[in-house]
C-alpha positions in Angstrom: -20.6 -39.5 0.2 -20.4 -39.2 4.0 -17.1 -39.5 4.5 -16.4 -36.6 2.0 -19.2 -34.2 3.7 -17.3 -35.1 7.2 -14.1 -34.3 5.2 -15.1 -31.0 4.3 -17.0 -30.2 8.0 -13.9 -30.9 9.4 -12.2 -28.4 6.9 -14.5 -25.5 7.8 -14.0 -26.0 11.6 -10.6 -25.8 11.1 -10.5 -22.9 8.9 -12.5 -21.3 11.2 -10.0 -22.0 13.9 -7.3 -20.7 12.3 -9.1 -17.5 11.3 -9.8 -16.8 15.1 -6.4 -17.6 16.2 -5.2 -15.3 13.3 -7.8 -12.4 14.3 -6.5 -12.3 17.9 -2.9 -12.3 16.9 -3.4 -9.8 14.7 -5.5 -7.9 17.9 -2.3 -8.5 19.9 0.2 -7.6 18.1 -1.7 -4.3 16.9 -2.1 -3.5 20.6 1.5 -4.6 21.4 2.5 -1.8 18.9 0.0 0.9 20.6 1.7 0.6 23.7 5.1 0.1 22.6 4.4 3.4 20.1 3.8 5.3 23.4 6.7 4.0 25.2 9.0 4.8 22.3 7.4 8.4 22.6 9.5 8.4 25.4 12.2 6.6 24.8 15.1 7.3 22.4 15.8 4.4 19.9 12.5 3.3 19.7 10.5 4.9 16.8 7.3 5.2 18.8 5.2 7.2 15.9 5.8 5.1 13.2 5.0 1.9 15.5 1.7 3.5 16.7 1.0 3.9 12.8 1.7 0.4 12.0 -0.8 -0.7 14.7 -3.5 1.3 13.4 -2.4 -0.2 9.8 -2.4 -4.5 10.8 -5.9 -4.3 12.3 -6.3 -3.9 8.3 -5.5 -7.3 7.6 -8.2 -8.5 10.5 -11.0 -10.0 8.1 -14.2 -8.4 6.9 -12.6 -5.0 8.8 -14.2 -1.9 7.6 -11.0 -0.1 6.4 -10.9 3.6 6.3 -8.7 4.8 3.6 -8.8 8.4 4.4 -8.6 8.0 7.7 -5.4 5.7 7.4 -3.9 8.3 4.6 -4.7 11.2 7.4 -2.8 9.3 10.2 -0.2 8.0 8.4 0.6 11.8 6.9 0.6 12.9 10.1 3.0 10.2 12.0 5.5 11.6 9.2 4.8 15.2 10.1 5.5 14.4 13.2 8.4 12.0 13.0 10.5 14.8 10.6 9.3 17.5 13.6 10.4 15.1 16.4 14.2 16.2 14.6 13.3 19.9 13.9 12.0 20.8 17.2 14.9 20.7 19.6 16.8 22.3 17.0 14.6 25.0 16.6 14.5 25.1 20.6 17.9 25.5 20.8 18.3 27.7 18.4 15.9 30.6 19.1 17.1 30.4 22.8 20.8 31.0 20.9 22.5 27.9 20.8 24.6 26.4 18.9 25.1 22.4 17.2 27.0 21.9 20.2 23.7 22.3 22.5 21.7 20.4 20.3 24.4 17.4 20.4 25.0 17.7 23.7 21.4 17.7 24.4 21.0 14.3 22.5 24.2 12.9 24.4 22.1 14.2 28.1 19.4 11.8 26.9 21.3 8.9 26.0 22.7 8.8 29.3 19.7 9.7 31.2 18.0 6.7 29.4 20.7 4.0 29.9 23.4 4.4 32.0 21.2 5.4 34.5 19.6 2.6 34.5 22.8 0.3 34.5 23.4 1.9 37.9 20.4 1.1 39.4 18.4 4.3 39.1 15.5 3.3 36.7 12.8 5.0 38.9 11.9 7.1 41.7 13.1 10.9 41.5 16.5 10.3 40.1 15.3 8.6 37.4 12.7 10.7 36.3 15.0 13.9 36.8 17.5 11.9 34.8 15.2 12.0 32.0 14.5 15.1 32.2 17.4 16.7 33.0 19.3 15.1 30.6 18.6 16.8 27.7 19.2 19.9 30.0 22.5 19.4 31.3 23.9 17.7 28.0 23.0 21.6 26.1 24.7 23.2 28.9 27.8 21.1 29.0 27.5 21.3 25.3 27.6 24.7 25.1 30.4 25.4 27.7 32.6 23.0 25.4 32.1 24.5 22.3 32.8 28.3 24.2 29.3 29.6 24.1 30.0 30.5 27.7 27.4 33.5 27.4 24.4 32.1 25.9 25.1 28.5 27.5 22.0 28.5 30.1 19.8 29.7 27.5 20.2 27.0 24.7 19.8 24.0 27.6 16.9 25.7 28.4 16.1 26.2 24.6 17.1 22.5 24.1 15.0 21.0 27.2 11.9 23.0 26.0 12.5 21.8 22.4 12.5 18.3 23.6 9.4 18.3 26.1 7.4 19.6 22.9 8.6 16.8 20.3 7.9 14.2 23.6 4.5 15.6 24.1 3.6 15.6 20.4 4.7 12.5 20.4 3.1 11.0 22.9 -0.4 12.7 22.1 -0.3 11.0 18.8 0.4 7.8 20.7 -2.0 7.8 22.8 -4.7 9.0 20.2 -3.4 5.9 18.0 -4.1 3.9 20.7 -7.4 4.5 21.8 -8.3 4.2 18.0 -7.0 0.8 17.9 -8.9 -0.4 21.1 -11.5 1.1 19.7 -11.5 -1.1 16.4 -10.5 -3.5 18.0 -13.5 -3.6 20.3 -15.8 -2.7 17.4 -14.4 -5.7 15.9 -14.9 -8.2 18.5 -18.2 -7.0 19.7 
């Protein structure tokens, strides 16, 4: 009869092991998302929304956590608002400043450059780097423009286009950053 109660001790420590080990790689990865979400805010290719949702959503599978279903439905609604807007906004942008599909391409190609070939020639920050971001977007509408002929209204769609884009980043990024305090937040309501 001892050895079976030692048997079964044993058991529970371990259990008990793995369920901590579990908790705080399910902490980590939640918070790896957080911050990823907001760099992806940022950076093209990285769908920063939907992977500050999906932090929010593991800490669900933490044990015992108090889960929130209308808060998670609220959230989750709003990451797709925002991820369909992140598409709609430039366009709009460009648009109502009178630009064309060319801007808004064009626009789109700006950033892809400013985010990596920049980089591959050395300029990742300082000045050029952040004005490369920026002005990315910019110059790609203008260029875009002046290919497609739209010689007149050229100017005004980058500007349209650069506006467009600052507005889906700082949406975006708002969410992101809200996303993440509120999984700190569990997460230290968890723990403590």
């Amino acid at each position: 009869a001892c050895f079976s109660y030692k048997i079964i001790v044993a058991c529970k420590k371990i259990n008990k092991i793995k369920n901590t080990v579990m908790t705080y790689l399910i902490i980590v990865l939640a918070i790896l998302l957080g911050v990823i979400g907001i760099i992806g805010a940022i950076v093209p290719g990285l769908p920063g929304t939907p992977l500050s949702y999906l932090g929010i959503l593991i800490l669900i599978f933490l044990p015992n956590f108090p889960i929130n279903s209308t808060y998670l439905v609220v959230m989750g609604v709003i990451a797709v608002a925002i991820t369909i807007l992140d598409y709609v906004i430039p366009i709009i942008g460009t648009k109502k400043f009178g630009g064309t599909k060319a801007g808004v391409r064009g626009s789109t190609i700006g950033l892809v450059i400013s985010i990596f070939i920049l980089p591959i020639l050395g300029i990742t920050i300082g000045p050029f780097g952040i004005f490369g971001i920026i002005l990315g977007p910019f110059l790609g509408a203008y260029f875009g423009e002046m290919i497609a002929h739209n010689d007149k209204n050229a100017l005004r769609s980058a500007f349209g286009s650069f506006i467009g884009f600052i507005a889906g980043t700082f949406i975006k990024v708002i969410y992101g950053i809200i996303a993440f305090i509120f999984i700190i937040k569990d997460c230290w309501t968890y723990l403590f």
